[in-house]
C-alpha positions as CSV (number, residue, x, y, z in Angstrom):
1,X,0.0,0.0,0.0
2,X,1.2,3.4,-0.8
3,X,0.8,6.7,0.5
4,X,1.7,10.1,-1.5
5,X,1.9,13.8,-0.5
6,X,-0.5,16.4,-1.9
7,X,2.6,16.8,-4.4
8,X,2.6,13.8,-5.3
9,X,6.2,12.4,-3.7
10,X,6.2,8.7,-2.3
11,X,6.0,9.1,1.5
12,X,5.2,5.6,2.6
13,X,5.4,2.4,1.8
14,X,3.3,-0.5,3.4
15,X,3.7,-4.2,2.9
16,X,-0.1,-6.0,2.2
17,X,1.2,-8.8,4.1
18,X,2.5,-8.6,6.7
19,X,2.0,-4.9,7.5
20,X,5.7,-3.7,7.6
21,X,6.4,0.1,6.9
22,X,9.0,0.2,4.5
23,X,11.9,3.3,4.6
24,X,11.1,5.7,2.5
25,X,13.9,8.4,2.3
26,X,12.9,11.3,-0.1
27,X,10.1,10.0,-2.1
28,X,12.6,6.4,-2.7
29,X,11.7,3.0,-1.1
30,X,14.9,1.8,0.3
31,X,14.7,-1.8,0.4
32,X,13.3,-4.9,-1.3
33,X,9.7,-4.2,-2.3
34,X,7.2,-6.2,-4.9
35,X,4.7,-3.6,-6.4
36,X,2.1,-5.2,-8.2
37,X,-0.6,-2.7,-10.3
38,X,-2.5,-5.2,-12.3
39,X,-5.2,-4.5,-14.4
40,X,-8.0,-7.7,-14.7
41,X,-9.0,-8.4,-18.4
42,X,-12.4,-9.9,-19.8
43,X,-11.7,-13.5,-19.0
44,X,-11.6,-12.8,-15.5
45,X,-14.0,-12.4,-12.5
46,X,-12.6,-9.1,-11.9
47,X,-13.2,-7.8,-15.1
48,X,-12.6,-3.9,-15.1
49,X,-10.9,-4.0,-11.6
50,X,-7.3,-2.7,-10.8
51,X,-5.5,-4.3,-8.1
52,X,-2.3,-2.8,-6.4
53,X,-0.7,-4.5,-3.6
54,X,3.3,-4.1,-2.3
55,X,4.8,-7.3,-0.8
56,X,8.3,-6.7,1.2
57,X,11.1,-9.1,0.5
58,X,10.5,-11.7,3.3
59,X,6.7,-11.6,2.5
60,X,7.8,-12.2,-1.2
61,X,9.9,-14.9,-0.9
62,X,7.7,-16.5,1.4
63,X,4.9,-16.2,-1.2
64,X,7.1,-17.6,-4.0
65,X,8.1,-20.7,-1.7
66,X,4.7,-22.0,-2.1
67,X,5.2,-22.0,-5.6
68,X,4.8,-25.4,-7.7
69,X,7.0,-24.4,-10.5
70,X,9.9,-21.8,-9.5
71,X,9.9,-18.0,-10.5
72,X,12.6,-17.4,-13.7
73,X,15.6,-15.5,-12.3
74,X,17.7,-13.8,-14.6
75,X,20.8,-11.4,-14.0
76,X,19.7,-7.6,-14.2
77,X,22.5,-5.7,-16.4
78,X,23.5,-2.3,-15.4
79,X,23.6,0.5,-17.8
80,X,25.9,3.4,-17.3
């Protein structure tokens, strides 16, 4: 869950799960965080709905351990 000034500027960040206030230092989330703003299509029961949730890293990987098939990893490359 996410909170914003009347500007506009990030001010706090809440994990769904667990409840966990995550730092937030000048509008910037400074650690792990899963934001999820999904947008349910016609084949769904939640047709025309818009879901937005935040999971913080232990919540995450403790989601993703119940997987039956593993989340794809790949190696994030840095541009300078």
């Amino acid at each position: 869950m996410r909170k914003y000034t009347s500007g506009g500027q990030l001010e706090a960040v809440v994990c769904n799960c667990c409840g966990k206030k995550l730092i937030v230092v000048d509008g910037i989330v400074r650690e792990g965080v899963l934001s999820i703003n999904h947008a349910w299509d016609f084949f769904s029961e939640k047709d025309g709905e818009i879901h937005h949730f935040d999971l913080c890293e232990p919540c995450y990987d403790a989601v993703i351990s119940e997987f039956k098939l593993p989340v794809d990893v790949e190696e994030q490359k840095e541009f300078l």
